[in-house]
C-alpha positions as CSV (number, residue, x, y, z in Angstrom):
1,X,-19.1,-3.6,-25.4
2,X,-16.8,-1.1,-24.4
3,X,-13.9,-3.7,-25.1
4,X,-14.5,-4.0,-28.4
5,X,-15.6,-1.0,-29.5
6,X,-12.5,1.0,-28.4
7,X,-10.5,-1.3,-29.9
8,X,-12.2,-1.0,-33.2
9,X,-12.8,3.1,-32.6
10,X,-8.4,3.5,-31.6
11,X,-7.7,2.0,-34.9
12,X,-9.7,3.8,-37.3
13,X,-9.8,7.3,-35.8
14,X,-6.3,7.1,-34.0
15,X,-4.2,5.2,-36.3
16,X,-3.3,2.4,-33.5
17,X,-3.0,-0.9,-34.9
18,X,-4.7,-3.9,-32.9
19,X,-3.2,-7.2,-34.4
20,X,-4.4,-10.7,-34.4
21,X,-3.8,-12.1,-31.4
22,X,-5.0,-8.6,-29.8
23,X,-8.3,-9.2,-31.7
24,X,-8.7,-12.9,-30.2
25,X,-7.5,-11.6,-26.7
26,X,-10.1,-9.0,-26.5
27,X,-12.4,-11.6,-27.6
28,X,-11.5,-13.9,-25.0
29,X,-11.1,-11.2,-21.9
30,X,-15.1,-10.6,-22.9
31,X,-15.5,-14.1,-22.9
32,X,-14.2,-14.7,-19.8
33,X,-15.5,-11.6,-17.8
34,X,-19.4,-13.0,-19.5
35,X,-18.5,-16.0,-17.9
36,X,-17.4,-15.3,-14.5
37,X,-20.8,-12.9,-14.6
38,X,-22.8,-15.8,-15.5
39,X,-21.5,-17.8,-13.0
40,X,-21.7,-15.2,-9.8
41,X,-24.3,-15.3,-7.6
42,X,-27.0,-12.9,-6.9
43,X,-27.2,-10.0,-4.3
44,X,-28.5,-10.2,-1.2
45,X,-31.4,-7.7,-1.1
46,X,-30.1,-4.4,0.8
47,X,-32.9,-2.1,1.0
48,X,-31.9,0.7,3.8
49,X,-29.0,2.4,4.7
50,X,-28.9,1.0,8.2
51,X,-28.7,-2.6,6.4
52,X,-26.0,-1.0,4.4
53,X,-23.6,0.2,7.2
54,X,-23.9,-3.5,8.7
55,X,-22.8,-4.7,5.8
56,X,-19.8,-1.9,5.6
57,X,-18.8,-2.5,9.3
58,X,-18.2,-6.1,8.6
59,X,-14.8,-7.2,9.9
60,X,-14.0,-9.1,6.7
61,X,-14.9,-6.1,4.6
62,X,-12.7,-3.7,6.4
63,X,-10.1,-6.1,6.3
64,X,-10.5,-6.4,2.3
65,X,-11.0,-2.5,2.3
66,X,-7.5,-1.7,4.0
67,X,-6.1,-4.4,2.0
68,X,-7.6,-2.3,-1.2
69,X,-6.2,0.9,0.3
70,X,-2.6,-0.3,1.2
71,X,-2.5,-1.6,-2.4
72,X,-4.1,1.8,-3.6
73,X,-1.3,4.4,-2.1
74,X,1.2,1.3,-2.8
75,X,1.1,1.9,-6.4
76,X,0.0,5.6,-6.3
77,X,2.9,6.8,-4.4
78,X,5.3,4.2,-5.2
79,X,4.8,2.2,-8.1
80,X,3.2,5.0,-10.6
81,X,6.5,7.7,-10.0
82,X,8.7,4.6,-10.8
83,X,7.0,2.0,-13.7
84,X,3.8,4.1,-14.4
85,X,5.5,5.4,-17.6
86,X,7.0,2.1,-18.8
87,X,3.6,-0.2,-17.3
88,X,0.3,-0.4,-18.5
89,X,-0.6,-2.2,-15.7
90,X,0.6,0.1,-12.7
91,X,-2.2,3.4,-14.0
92,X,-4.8,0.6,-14.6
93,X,-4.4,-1.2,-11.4
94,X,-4.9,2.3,-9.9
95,X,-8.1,2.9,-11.9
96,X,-9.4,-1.0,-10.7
97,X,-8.7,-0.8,-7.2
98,X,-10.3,2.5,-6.9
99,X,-13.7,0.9,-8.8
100,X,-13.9,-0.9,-6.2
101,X,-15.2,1.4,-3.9
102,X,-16.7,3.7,-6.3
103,X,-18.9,0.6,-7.1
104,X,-19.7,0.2,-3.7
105,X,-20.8,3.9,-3.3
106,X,-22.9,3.9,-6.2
107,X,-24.4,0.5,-4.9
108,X,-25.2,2.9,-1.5
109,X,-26.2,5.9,-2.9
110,X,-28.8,4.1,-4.9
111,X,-30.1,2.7,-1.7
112,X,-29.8,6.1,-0.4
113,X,-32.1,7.9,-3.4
114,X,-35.1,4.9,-3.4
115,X,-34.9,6.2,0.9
116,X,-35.3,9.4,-0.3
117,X,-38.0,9.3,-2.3
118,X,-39.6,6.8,-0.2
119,X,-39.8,9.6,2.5
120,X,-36.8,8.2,4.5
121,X,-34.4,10.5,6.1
122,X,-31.3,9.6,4.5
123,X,-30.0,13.4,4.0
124,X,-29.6,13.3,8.4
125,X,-27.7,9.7,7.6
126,X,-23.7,10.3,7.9
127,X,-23.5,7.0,5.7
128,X,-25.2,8.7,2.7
129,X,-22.9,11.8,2.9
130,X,-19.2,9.7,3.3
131,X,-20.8,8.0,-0.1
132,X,-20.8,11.2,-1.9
133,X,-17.4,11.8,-1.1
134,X,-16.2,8.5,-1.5
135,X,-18.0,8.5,-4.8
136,X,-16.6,12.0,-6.0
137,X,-12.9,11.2,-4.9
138,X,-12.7,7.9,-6.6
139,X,-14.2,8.7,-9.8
140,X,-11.5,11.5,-10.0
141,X,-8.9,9.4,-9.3
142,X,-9.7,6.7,-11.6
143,X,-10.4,9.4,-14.7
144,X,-7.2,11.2,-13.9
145,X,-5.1,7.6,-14.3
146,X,-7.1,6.7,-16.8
147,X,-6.3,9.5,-19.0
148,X,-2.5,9.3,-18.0
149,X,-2.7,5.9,-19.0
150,X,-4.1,6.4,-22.8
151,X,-1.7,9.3,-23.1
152,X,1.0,6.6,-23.0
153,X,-0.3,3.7,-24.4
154,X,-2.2,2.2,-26.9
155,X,-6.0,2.6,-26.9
156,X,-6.6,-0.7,-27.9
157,X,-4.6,-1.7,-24.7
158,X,-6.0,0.0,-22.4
159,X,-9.2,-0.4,-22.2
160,X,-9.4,-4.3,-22.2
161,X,-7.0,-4.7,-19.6
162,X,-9.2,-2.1,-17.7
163,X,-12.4,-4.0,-18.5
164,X,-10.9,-7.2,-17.0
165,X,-8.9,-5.3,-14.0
166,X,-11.6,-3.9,-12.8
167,X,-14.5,-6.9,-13.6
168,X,-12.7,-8.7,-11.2
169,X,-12.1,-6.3,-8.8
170,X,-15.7,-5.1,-8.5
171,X,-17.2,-8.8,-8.7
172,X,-14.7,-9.7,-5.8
173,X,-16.0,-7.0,-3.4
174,X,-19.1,-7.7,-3.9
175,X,-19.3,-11.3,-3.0
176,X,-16.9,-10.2,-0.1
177,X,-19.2,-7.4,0.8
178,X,-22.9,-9.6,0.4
179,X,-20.9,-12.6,1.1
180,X,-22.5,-14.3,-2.0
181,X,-19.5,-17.3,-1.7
182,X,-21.4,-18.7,0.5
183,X,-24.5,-19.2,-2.2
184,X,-22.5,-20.4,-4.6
185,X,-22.5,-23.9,-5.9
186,X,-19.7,-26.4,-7.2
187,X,-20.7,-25.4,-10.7
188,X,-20.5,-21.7,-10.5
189,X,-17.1,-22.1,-8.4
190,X,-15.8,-23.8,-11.5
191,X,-17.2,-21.7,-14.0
192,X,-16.0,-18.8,-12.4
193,X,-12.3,-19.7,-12.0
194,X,-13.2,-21.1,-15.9
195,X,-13.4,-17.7,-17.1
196,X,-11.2,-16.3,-14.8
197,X,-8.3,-18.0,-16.5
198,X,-9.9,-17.1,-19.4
199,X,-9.2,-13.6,-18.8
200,X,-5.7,-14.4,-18.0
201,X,-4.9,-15.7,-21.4
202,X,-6.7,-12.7,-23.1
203,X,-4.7,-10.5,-21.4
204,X,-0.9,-12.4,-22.3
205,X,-2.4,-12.2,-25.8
206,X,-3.1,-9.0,-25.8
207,X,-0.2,-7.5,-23.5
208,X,2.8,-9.8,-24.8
209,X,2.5,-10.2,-28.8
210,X,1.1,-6.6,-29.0
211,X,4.7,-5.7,-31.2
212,X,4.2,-8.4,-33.8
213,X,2.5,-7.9,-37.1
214,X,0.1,-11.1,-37.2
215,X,-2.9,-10.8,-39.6
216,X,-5.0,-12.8,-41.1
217,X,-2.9,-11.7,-44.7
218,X,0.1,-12.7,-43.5
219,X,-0.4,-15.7,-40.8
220,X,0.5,-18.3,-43.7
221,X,4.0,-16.5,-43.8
222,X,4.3,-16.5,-40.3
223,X,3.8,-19.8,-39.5
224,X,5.3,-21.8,-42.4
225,X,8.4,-22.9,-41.9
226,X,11.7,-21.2,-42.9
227,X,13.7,-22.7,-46.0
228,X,17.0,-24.1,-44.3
229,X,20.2,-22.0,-44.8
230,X,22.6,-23.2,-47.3
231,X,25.8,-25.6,-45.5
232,X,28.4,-23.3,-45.2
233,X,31.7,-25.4,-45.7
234,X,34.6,-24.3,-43.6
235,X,37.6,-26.2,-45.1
236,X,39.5,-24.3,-47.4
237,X,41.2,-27.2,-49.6
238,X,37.7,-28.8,-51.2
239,X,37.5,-31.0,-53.9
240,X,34.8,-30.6,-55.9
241,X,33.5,-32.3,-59.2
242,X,32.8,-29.7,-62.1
243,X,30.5,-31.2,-63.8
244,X,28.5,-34.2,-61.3
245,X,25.3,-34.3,-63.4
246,X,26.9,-35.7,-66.5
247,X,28.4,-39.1,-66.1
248,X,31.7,-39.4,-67.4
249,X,32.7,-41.9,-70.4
250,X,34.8,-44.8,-68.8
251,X,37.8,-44.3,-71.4
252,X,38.2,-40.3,-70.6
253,X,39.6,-38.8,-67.3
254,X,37.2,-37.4,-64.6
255,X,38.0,-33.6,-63.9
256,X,38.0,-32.6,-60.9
257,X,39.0,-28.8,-59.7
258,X,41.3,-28.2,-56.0
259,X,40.1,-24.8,-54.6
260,X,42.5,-23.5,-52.2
């Protein structure tokens, strides 16, 4: 909900406009991201901390995790100096690559707490403390881009492209993590790439025609069609009949006018 809600929040307490095709692109990015959602399989139950690091240790999951990071200083030290003020999508890639792992943490440190109270020793567990820090650093990196990015751009803006960013991040970790692609059937591989592309067109709509003033007032304006320009004639030396909408008597003389 937090998709449409900020949009409808940013324009009546700060004043930022959210058009028509903005409205139907946060529409569809929700549609999309319920529908890749829908479609994603289940977790595999992960009930300890030892089962946990197994999963973390994982070659393909370090490889995806150094992809993440390489991508992460990429546009922090890199990308964000250079575009960050110009791009809505350099702060908010930021924000969505760092979800990943605060998702991930938070998916741990859950694990960790049931432990706890379970009367597990997860305090002596190294895992449970490089959570907390993972945890605590990401978060503060994804509020502190966060904020840079609504201090630059629309509201309305940023927090769908965000929404979807980071959706698709997060639900891409975690089949890679719980390798849940191997679950999944021909139906839910088609219903998630569905609604991926579905989150693709919501944000074009809502990133590309974000300028134009289309509402539902004035969308018969905007798409009729324009009245064709009068024929400009070039030729100086034009003869044209004074009066063509009266016919002339046979026995009297046509006038006729040379403009030069």
């Amino acid at each position: 909900f937090s998709v449409p809600c900020s949009a409808i929040l940013s324009s009546y307490l700060l004043g930022e406009r959210l058009n028509l095709l903005g409205k139907l692109g946060c529409l569809l990015s929700l549609v999309g991201s319920t529908v890749m959602v829908i479609h994603a399989p289940e977790d595999e139950e992960v009930t300890t901390l030892e089962e946990m690091t197994s999963k973390l240790k994982e070659p393909g999951f370090l490889a995806y995790a150094a992809i993440l990071l390489a991508l992460c200083f990429l546009l922090i030290f890199y990308l964000a100096p250079r575009y960050g003020q110009s791009n809505i999508l350099i702060y908010l890639a930021i924000c969505s690559v760092i979800g990943a792992f605060s998702v991930s943490s938070v998916k741990g440190l859950g694990i960790a707490i049931k432990g706890f109270f379970a009367g597990q020793p997860v305090l002596q567990n190294p895992l449970t403390w490089i959570l907390v820090i993972t945890l605590v650093a990401s978060i503060t990196t994804q509020i502190n881009y966060l904020n840079k990015a609504l201090d630059i751009f629309n509201t309305s803006l940023v927090f769908p492209i965000y929404y979807v960013l980071f959706t698709t991040i997060v639900i891409t970790t975690s089949i890679i993590l719980f390798k849940e692609w191997v679950t999944m059937t021909v139906v839910d591989i088609i219903g998630t790439v569905c609604g991926f592309l579905t989150i693709i067109l919501g944000v074009f709509l809502l990133h590309a025609f974000k300028d134009m003033d289309v509402s539902f007032g004035n969308l018969p304006q905007v798409l009729q069609n324009e009245e064709p320009a009068p024929v400009t004639r070039d030729d100086k030396n034009i003869l044209i009949e004074v009066d063509n909408s009266s016919i002339a008597p046979e026995d009297k003389p046509k006038v006729f006018m040379l403009c030069t």
